[in-house]
N, C-alpha and C positions, 0 to 999 in steps of 0.2 A: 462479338466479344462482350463478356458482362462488361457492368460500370468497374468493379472491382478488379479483372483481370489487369485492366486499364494501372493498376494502382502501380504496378509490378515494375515498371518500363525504368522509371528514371532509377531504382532504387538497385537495382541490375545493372545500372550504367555505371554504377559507385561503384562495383565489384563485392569481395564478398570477403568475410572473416572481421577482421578488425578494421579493414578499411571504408571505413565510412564516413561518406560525406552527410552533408545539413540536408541536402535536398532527398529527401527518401523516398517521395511517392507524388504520382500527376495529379491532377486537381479531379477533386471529384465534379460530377454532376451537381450542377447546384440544386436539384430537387430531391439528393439528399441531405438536403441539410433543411429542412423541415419539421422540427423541432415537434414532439406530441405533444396532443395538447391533455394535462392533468388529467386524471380519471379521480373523482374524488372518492370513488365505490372501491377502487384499489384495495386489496389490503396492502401494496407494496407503496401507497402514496407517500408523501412527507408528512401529512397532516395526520395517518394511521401510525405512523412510527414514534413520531415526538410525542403524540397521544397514552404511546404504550409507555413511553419511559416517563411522562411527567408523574404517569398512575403508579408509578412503583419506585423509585430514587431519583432523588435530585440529577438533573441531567448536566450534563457541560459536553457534550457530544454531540450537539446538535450541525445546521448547515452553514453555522456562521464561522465567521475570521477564528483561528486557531491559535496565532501570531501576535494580533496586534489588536486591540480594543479600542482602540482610539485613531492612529493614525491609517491613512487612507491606502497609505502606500509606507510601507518599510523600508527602513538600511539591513541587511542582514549580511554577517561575514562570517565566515566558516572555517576551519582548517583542523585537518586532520591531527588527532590526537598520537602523542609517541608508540601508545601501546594501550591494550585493553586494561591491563591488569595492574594496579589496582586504580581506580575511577575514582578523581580529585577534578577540582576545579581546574587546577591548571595544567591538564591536558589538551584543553582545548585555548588557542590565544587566535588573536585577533588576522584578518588574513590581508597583505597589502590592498587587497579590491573588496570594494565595496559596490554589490550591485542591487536595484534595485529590483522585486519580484512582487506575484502578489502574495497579496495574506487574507483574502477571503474568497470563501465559496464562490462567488459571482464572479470574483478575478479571474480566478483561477479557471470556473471554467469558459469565460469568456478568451482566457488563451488558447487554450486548448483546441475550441471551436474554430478558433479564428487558424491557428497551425493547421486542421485537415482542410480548411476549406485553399489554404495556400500550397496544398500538397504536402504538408510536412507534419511529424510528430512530436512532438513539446518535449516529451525527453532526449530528444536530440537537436533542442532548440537552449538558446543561451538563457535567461532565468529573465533577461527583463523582454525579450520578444516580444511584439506586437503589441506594447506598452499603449500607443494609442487608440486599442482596442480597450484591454481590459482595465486600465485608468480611468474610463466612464464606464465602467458597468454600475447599471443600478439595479436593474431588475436580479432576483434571487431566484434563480431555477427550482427547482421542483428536484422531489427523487425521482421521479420517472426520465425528466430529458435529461440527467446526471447518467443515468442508465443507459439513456438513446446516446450519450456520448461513448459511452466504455464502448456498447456492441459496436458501433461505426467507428473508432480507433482500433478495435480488434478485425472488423472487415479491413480494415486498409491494411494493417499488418501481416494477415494472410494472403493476399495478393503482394504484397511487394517484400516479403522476406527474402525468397531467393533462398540463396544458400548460407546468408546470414544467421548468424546464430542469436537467440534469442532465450531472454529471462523474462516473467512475468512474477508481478507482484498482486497479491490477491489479500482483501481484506476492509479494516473501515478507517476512517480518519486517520489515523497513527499511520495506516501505508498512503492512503491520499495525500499526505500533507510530508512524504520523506522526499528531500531536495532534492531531484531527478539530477543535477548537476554533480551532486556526490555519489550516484551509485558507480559501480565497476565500472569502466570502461571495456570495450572491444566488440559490445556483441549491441544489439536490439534490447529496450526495456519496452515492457508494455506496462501501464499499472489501471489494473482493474481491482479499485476499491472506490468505496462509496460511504462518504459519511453519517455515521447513523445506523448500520446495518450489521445485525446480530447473525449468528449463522446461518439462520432457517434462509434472510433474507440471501446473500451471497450464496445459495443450493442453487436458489433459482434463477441465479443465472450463470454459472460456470459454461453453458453451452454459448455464450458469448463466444469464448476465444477458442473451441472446437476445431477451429480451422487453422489453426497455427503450429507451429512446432517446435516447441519452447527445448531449450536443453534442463533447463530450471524452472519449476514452479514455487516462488517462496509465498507462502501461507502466514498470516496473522489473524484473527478471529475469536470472540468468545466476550469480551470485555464488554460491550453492549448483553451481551446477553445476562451478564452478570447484572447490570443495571437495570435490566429490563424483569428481575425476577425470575427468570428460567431455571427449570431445575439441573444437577449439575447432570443426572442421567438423558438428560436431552443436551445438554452442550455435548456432552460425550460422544454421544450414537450421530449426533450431526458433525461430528469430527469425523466420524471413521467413515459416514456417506459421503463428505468429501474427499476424500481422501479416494475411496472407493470409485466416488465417479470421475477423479480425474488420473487413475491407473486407467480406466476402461475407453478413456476417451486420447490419452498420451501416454499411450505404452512405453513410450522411448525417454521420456521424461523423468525427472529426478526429481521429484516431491520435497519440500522442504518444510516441515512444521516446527513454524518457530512457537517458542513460548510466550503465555501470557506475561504480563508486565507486571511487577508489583502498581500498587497504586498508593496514594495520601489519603484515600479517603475511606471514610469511617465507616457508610456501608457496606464496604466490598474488602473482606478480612481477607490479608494475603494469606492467610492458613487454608482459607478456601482456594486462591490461586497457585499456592503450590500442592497440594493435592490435586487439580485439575490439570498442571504441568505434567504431575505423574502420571496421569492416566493420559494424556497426548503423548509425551514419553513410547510409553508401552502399544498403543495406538501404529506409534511410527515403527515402533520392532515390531511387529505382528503384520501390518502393511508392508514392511519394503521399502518403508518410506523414511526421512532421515529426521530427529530432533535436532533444533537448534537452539540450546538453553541461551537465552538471552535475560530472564530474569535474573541470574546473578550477577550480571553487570550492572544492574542498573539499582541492586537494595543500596542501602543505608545501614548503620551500625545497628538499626531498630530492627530489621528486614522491611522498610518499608520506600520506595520512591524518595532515589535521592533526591533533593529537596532543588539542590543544581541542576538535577537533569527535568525538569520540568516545569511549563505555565501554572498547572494550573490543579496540581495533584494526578492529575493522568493523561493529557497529552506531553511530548516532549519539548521543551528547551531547544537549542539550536547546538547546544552540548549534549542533550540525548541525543537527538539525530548524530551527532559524530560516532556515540558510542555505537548505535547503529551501524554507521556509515562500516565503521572498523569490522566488525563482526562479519560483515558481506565481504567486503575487502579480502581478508583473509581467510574466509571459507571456499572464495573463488579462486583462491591460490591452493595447491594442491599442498604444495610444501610448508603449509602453517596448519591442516586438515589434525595435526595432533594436539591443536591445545585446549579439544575439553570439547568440541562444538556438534558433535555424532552425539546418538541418544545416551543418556544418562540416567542412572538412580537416584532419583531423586524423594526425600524425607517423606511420607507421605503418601506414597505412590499407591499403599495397598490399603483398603478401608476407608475411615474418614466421613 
């Protein structure tokens, strides 16, 4: 029996649908968990990636805290907003519990690391887990062992799915850093995104979670690429090759291509990112595959990144993630699928 066959046992014992317990999978082999070591020839390294984007706009997307710049460790409290429509501040208010999680790269993935080597997967771990692991993380991983993480959370996930059902979330920082505590409940999350990485980089590894059987694949991408200079007919055709290669790899699978985000910042004109929405838009009607306009939840009176819903002009606030949070919520309910969230016409779509 593989190491991974192995994975399947306890997570089968939990039963299957919505019932799910903490405990999801046996302990791997500890000689997977042998971390690469850097290739600095990579073009997929961290040093080749920050390199492209410091040569072409100002970066804020890099492998550091997203959260917090200062403190080591965060308070952060959440709760769910009354309704999407219209997006004010006080949708979101304060939640009785306060727990604490991490807020940097090194945290985060030192949780991570620390849940598969205990059998278990971090989105079905409580936010401040294995605290006295990733409270002393010092060393800052690399994009390649960030990568050896996703594929070895995607091998465990295909051994111990069963007959659970299962969402995966695909993309860069913006999905890395959305609070695994607020997604959907009932089914498997897997999230394979990686901070820093444009579309080209996220091709090359979609064969990661091959092995699995997602009912949903929710898609975000494009935004590094926009920082990194790429033209929009390469953001485009690397849209529809993803898309492409994950019909050909999950037939059964529901595609979900959300939209780009407005942003606050001055090199990245949202009139470029909603002509780019249009043509993913049009991408999803011509694929099969479904849009999920999330840029207009998230403008301002300007069209630009409500000012509330964000750090730092392009990651999200802890109120953007709600508005988020909301948008999944109700696309996973069948009976709310009418308020606008399937592909749309969008200003722009054609030219540009």
């Amino acid at each position: 029996m593989s190491h991974y066959s192995l994975l399947a046992l306890s997570l089968l014992a939990q039963g299957t649908g919505s019932n799910l317990g903490d405990g999801l999978l046996t302990v791997l082999p500890m000689d997977e968990f042998v971390p690469p070591v850097s290739d600095a020839s990579s073009d997929l390294s961290l040093a080749r990636i920050v390199e492209e984007v410091l040569d072409t706009l100002p970066t804020v997307d890099d492998f550091q805290p997203q959260f917090s710049q200062s403190n080591r460790v965060a308070q952060w409290s959440l709760d769910r907003p009354a309704s999407l429509r219209p997006v004010t501040p006080q949708t979101v208010t304060s939640a009785a519990a306060v727990e604490w999680r991490p807020v940097s790269g090194k945290q985060l993935y030192q949780q991570r690391l620390a849940a598969l080597k205990a059998g278990k997967i971090y989105t079905r771990l409580s936010v401040n887990s294995f605290a006295d692991r990733w409270t002393k993380a010092i060393e800052q991983p690399t994009h390649q062992q960030w990568q050896w993480l996703l594929e070895l959370e995607a091998k465990a996930i295909a051994s111990g799915q069963g007959k659970n059902r299962l969402n995966v979330l695909v993309g860069d920082s913006l999905s890395v850093w959305f609070p695994h505590d607020q997604l959907p409940p009932g089914k498997l999350w897997l999230n394979q995104s990686v901070s820093g990485e444009a579309t080209r980089h996220i091709l090359q590894r979609l064969h990661f979670f091959n092995s699995t059987q997602p009912d949903r694949i929710f898609v975000l991408a494009g935004i590094n690429d926009l920082r990194q200079g790429v033209s929009n007919q390469v953001i485009i055709q690397n849209w529809r090759t993803i898309v492409e290669t994950l019909r050909h790899k999950h037939p059964n699978s529901e595609i979900i291509l959300q939209s780009l985000l407005p942003t606050r910042l001055e090199a990245i004109g949202n009139g470029r990112i909603r002509y780019l929405n249009g043509q993913l838009a049009a991408i999803a009607h011509q694929e099969g595959a479904t849009y999920l306009d999330l840029y207009s939840q998230f403008t301002d009176d300007q069209g630009n990144l409500d000012r509330n819903l964000t750090t730092d002009g392009i990651h999200l606030s802890r109120q953007g993630y709600s508005i988020w949070q909301q948008a999944l919520h109700e696309y996973e309910n069948p009976q709310l699928l009418d308020r606008g969230y399937h592909a749309i016409e969008i200003e722009g779509a054609i030219g540009g």
